[in-house]
Structures are given as structure tokens and as C-alpha cells.
C-alpha positions in Angstrom: 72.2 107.8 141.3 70.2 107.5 144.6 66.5 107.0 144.6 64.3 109.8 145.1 62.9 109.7 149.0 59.7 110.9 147.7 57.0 108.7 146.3 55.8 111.0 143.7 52.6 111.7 142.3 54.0 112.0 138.8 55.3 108.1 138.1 57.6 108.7 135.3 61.0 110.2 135.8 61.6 113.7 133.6 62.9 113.4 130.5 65.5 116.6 132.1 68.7 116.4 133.2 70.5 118.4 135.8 73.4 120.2 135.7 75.8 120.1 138.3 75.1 124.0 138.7 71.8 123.8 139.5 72.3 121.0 142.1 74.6 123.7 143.7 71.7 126.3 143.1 69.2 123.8 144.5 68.0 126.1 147.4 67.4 128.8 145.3 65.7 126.8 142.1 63.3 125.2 144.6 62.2 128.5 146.1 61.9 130.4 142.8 59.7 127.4 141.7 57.7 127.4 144.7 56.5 130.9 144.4 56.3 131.0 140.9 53.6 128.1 141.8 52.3 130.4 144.5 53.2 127.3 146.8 53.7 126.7 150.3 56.2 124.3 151.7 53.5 122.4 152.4 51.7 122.2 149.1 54.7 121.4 146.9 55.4 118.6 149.1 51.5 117.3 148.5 51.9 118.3 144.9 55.0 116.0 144.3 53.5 112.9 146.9 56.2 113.4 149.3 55.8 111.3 152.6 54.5 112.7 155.7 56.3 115.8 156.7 57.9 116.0 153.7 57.4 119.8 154.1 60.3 119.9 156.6 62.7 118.3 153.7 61.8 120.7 151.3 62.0 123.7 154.1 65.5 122.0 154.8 66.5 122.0 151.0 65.6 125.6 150.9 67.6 126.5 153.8 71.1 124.6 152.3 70.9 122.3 155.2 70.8 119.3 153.3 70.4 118.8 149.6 68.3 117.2 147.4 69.1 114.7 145.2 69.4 114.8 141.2 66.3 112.9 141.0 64.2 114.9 143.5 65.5 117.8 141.9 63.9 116.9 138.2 61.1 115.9 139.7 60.8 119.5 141.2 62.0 121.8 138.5 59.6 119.6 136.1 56.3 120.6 138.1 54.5 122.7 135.0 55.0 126.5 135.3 52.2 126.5 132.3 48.5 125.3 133.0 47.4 122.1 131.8 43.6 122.9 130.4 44.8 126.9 128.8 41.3 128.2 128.4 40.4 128.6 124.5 40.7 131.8 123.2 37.5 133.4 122.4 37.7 134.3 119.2 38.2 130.3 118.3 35.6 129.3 120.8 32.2 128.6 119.3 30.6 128.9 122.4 31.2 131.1 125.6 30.4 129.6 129.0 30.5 130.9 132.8 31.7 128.4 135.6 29.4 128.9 138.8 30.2 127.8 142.0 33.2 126.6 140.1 35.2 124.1 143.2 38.5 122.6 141.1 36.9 122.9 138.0 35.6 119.7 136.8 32.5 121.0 135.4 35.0 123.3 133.1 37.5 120.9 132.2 34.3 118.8 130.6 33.4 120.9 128.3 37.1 122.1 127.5 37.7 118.5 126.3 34.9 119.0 123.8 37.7 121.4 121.9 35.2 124.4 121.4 33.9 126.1 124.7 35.7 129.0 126.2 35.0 130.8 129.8 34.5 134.2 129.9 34.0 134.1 133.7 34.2 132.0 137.1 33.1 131.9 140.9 34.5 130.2 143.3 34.3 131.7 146.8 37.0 128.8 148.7 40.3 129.8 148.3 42.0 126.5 148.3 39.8 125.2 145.6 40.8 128.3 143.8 44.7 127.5 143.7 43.6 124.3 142.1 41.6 126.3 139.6 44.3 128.7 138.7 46.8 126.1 138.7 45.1 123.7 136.1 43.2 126.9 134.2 45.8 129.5 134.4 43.3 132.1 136.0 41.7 132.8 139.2 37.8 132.4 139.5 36.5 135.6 141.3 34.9 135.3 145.0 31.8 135.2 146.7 29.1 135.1 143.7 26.5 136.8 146.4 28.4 139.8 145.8 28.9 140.0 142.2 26.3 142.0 140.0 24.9 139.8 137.5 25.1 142.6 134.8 28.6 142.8 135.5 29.2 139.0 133.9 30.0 138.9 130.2 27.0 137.8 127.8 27.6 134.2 127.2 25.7 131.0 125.7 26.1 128.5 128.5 26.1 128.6 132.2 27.1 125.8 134.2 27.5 125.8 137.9 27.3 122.8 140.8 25.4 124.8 143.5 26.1 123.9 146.5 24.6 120.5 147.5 25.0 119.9 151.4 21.6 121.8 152.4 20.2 118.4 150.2 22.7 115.8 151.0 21.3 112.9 152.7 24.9 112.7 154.9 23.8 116.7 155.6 21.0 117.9 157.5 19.0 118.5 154.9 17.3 122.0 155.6 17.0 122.7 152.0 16.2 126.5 151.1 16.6 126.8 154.7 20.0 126.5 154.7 21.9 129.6 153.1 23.5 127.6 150.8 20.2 126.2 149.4 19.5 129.6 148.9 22.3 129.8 146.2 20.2 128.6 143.7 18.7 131.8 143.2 22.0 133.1 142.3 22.2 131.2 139.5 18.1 132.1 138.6 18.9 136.1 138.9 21.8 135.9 136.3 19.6 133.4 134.4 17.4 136.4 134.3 19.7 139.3 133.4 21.9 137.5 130.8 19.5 134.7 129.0 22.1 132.0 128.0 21.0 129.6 125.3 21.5 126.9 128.0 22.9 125.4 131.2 23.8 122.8 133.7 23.1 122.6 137.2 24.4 119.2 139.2 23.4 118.5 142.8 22.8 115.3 144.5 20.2 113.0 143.8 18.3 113.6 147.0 17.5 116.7 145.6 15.0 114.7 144.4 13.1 114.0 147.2 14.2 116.8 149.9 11.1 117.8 151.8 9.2 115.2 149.7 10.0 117.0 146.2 8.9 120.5 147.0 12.2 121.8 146.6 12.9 120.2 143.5 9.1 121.7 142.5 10.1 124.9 143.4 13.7 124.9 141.3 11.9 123.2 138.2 8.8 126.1 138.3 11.5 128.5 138.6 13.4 127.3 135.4 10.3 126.8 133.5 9.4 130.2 134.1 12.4 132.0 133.1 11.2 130.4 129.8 13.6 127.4 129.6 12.6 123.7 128.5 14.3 121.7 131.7 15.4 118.4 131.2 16.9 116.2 134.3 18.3 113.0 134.7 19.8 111.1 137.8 23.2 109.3 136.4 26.4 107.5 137.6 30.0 107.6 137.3 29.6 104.0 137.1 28.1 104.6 133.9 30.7 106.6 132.3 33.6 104.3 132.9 34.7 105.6 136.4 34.8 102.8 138.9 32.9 104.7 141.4 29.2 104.5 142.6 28.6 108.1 142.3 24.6 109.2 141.2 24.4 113.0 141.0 20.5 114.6 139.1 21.7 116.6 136.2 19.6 119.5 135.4 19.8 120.7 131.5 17.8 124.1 130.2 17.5 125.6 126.8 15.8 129.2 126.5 12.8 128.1 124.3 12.8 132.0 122.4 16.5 131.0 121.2 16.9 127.3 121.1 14.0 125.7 118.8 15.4 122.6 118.8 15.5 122.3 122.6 12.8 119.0 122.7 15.7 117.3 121.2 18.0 116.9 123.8 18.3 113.2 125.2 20.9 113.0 128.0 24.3 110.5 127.3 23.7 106.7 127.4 25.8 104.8 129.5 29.1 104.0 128.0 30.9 102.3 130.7 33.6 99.4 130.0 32.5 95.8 130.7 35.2 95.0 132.8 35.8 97.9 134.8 37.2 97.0 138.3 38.5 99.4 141.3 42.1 98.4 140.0 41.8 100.5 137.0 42.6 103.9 139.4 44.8 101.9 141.9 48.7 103.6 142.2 50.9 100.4 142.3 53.1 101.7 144.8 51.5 103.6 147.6 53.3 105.3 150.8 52.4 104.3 154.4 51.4 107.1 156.0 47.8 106.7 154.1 47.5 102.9 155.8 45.0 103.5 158.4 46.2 103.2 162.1 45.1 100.3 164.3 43.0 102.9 166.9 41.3 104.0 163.7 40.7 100.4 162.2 39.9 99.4 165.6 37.1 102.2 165.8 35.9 101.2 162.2 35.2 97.7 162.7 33.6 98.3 166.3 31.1 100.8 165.1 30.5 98.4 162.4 29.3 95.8 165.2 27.4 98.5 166.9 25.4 99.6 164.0 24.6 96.2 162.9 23.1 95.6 166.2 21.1 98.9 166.0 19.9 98.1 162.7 21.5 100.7 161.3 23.6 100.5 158.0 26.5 102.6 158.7 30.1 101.6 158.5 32.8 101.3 157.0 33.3 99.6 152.9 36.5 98.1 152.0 36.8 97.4 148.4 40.0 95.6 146.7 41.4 95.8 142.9 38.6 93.3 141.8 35.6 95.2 143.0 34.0 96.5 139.8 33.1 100.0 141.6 33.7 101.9 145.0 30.9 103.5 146.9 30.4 107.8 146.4 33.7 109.4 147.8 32.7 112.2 149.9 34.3 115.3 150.5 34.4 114.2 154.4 36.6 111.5 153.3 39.6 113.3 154.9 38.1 112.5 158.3 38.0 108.8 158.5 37.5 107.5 154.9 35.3 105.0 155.9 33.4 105.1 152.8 36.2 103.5 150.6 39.1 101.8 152.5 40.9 99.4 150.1 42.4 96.6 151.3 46.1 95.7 151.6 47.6 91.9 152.6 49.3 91.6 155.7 48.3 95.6 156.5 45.0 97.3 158.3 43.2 98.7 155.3 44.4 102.1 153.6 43.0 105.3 152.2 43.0 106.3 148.5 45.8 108.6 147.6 45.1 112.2 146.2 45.5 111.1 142.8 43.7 108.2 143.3 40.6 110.2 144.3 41.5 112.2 141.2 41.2 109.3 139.2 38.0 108.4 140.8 36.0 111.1 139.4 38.1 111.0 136.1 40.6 113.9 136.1 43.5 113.3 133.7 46.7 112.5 135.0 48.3 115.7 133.8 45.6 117.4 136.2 47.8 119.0 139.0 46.9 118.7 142.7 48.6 121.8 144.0 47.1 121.8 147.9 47.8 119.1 151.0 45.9 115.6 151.0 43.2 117.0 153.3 42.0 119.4 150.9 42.9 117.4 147.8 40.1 115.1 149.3 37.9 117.8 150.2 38.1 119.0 146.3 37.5 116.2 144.9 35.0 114.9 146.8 33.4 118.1 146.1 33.1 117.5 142.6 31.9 116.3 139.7 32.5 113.1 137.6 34.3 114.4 134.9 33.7 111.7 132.4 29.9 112.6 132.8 30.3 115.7 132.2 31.9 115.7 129.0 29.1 112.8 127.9 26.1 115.9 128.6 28.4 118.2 127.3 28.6 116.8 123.8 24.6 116.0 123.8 24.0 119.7 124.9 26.5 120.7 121.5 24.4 118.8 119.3 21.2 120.5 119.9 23.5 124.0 120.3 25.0 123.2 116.8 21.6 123.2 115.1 20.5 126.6 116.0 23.1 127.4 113.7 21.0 126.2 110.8 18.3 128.1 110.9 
């Protein structure tokens, strides 16, 4: 049997086997699974790790120009039709939760792995981050959360949501409330106000912090505290929460005082990371060419290196191998030069991280399906949270939840 010309994201060959009527039938069994994906050429390609233009094959395949293999062919009629994380239906869910500013859903899939949350309602207004949604959640988030009416949202008991962080990024310009997607914050504080949930979680980058030497942050704690919740925040790291990444995000944890009695109890997840995590541990053994960096880019990379060094400044490039115990915070620019975490190869200029990889990184499972091209696979998940951290705040925020139920 020949070997599959794609190096797939999905490492293990299906258990299926095909029939020599559907290898005849290939053009059309590829096409119907495409759509039934809501797929482009382009995005199955990504989703199964195909090679650079590996778009072309597949449009090739679908025209009957040339055919694939038996082995590409399982590989492509065993892409899931059914999502991965199926939301919890809510009359087994012990608490109800909205996803806010939703990206890929990392947030979500946190508190799905608790077993007992289920989500009544999500916002995402990118629409590439919302195939990815749909695709692991089964359900489209709804648009622009600007234009929803917050009495519209069903009642629920948590709200989590990531609000956007690049008007506080230190790699942004930092404009804070300035920025129109500081002001998104008040989203969250005007359904806050209509709907009183027993809790939430806002994330955002540490710098938060300190933007315009901690008025900002001021001004969101005040907020909070006046809408009558006890706020609790903490800075933490993936590092932390065994992901081999250097990623420190402030965490920002409320429970409304009127319904939660318990809420001084809350202590945020100690660190639970493995002694002997290394870079390796998310590392694909096998890893196709096209994500080696060219010699003009490695070239560029190591002279700006020189220049900044000379300037004083501290900018460059990182290059990390299977023995470093933790990368530096991927980005979601790192589709642009990935300079922030090149891993070195022997004999080769330095490479990127694959899409899965980067999954990895911030802790998605490997079931977790990347349906969209590398560019905004990295855009996604750079975007997002550290799963693993998630799920740690998410079981500490049950805890105090649970004992409501007591009293």
C-alpha cells in the first residue's frame, strides 16, 4: 500500500478500511465530507497537515484528475462528522455558563472537562475562530456582542469571557479604554448588571496590571466591586499547570456577595506542574518542511538580533530545543515571523511550531480539531487561553459554587 503524501495531523492510521467502491467514489466522498465540515479546499488540507499547497491535491482529487490513495482516503473520511466537546445537556448540567468573547473556546472546553457545566450562550464576533468553535462545540457562537441585548441572554450562574487584551498588551500600543476594544469590558459589566450570575472569569494579560500605572485595572476592580461582587485576581502561568510554555495571564474571579456567602473562600489553583517538564513533551516527531524557516528570514532574525543588542534593546528572536523546560508566550502574531519560539533542528535553519504543536502549547487535547489554515490556526491559538489553567480555577470556583447548595 503506498504511503500517504500527507504528513497528517492525526498520527495514527484509522482503524477503517476502504472499499474498493469508495476509492472509485473518492471525488465525490471527499467533497460530501468537505461540506458536511463546512470546509474549504484549503482548510481540509490544514485540518489533515497536508504539505504546502496541499489544497491543489485535494481540488485535483475532487476533480477525478488524479486519485488519492487508500491511506489518504481513511485519513479523510475519518475526520469527525460529530464534535469532540458535545455541550452537556442542561437538564444534567449543575451549572449554566455563557462564553464571552469566546475565540476557539478554550475558556469553554475548561470548564467542560469539569463534567458539570453547560453553555446556554456564546460570542464570538471572528468568523474563523468561530468555525473552530462550531467544529469542536457543535454550535456556532453568535456575532458581535456590541449588538446583542443583554436581556436577550439566558439567565445563567457563571459568565466567563477573555475580553479582548491588545488595548493592554505590552507588544500593543497600549491605549487602554482608549482603544475600542478596551472598551469591551463594559460589555461584560452591563450583562453583569441585567443578569447577576453567581460568578465569573475574566482573563487578560498581566500588563493589565500596570496599564497607565494601574488606573485601569482601578477602574475595572471599582466597577466589579460595585456591582456587588467579591473580586479575587491572581497573575499565573502555563508553566505552572504542566504546559511547557512561559505564558502569565491575571485571572479575575467574582462571586455576587447577595447569592454566594461563601465567596471569601475562594483561593485560586496551586501550581501543579510536572518536575521534569521540557519543550519536548509537545514536540511532533516528524515535522514537514515547509514550517523550516527560509534562510532570508533566518538571515533577518539573527541580524536584528545584532542590531538590538547593540541598541540595548532586548528584542529578537528565542530558539528553544526538546530540552528547554519551557518556551517563551506564543503570540497570536506568531504567523508573521515566529520569532518568539523557533525550535531548533540539526543540520537545518531553525523551524516554526506546527498547528498542533501550538495546540499543545496551551494544552488542547489531541482530539481537539483544527479546522482553518496554519495562519489562523496560529492566530487562534495564540489568542487564547491556557487550557490546563483553566480547568485548575474552574474546579476551585465549583468548590465554593457547590457549597451554596448547603444552605
Amino acid at each position: 500500500m503506498p504511503e500517504p503524501s500527507m504528513s497528517l495531523r492525526a498520527k495514527s492510521i484509522p482503524a477503517i478500511t476502504v472499499t474498493p467502491e469508495q476509492l472509485k467514489n473518492a471525488a465525490e466522498l471527499i467533497i460530501r465530507k468537505r461540506e458536511r465540515l463546512r470546509m474549504t479546499q484549503k482548510e481540509m488540507a490544514a485540518a489533515l497537515g497536508m504539505p504546502k499547497f496541499g489544497e491543489r491535491t485535494i481540488g485535483r482529487w475532487e476533480r477525478g484528475e488524479t486519485h488519492p490513495s487508500a491511506v489518504e482516503l481513511q485519513f479523510i473520511l475519518n475526520l469527525p462528522d460529530q464534535t469532540p466537546f458535545p455541550n452537556l445537556p442542561i437538564e444534567r448540567s449543575e451549572y449554566r455558563m455563557i462564553d464571552l468573547f469566546a475565540g476557539i473556546g478554550g475558556t469553554r472546553l475548561g470548564f467542560w472537562q469539569t463534567g458539570r457545566v453547560g453553555v446556554v450562550f456564546s460570542s464570538e464576533i471572528n468568523k474563523f475562530a468561530a468555525k473552530t468553535y462550531a467544529a469542536n462545540y457543535g454550535e456556532y457562537p453568535l456575532g458581535d456582542i456590541t449588538l446583542i441585548d443583554e436581556n436577550t441572554i439566558p439567565d445563567h450562574d457563571i459568565l466567563v469571557g477573555g475580553f479582548p487584551c491588545q488595548a493592554f498588551s505590552q507588544a500593543g500600543l497600549k491605549k487602554g479604554f482608549a482603544d475600542t476594544r478596551g472598551t469591551l469590558f463594559f460589555d461584560i459589566v452591563r450583562i453583569l448588571k441585567a443578569k447577576r450570575p453567581k460568578a465569573f472569569l475574566l482573563e487578560n494579560v498581566r500588563n493589565l496590571l500596570n496599564h497607565d500605572r494601574g488606573k485601569t485595572f482601578k477602574v475595572i476592580y471599582q466597577t466589579l466591586d460595585e456591582l456587588g461582587y467579591e473580586v479575587h485576581c491572581q497573575v499565573l502561568s502555563a508553566k505552572d499547570f504542566g504546559v511547557p510554555q512561559n505564558r502569565e495571564r491575571i485571572y479575575i474571579v467574582g462571586f455576587a456577595r447577595e447569592q454566594v456567602p461563601f465567596a471569601s473562600c475562594f483561593a485560586f489553583p496551586q501550581p501543579q506542574s510536572k518536575p521534569d517538564l521540557k519543550v519536548g513533551d509537545i514536540l511532533e516527531p516528524e515535522v514537514d518542511d515547509k514550517y523550516t524557516i527560509s534562510d532570508e528570514l533566518w538571515a533577518g532574525h539573527q541580524r536584528r538580533r545584532k542590531e538590538n543588542a547593540e541598541a540595548g534593546k532586548g528584542f529578537g528572536y528565542s530558539l528553544f530545543t526538546a530540552d528547554s523546560p519551557y518556551t517563551n508566550t506564543i503570540s497570536a502574531h506568531y504567523y508573521k515571523d515566529s520569532s518568539e519560539i523557533l525550535i531548533a533542528q540539526e543540520g537545518k535553519n531553525p523551524r516554526k511550531l506546527t498547528p498542533r504543536e501550538a495546540a499543545r502549547l496551551q494544552g488542547f487535547p489531541e482530539e481537539y480539531i483544527i479546522p482553518v489554515s496554519d495562519t489562523q490556526a496560529y492566530r487562534q491559538f495564540g489568542n487564547s487561553v491556557c487550557v490546563p489553567v483553566i480547568h485548575a480555577i474552574a474546579e476551585q470556583m465549583l468548590k465554593v459554587l457547590d457549597k451554596t447548595k448547603y444552605i
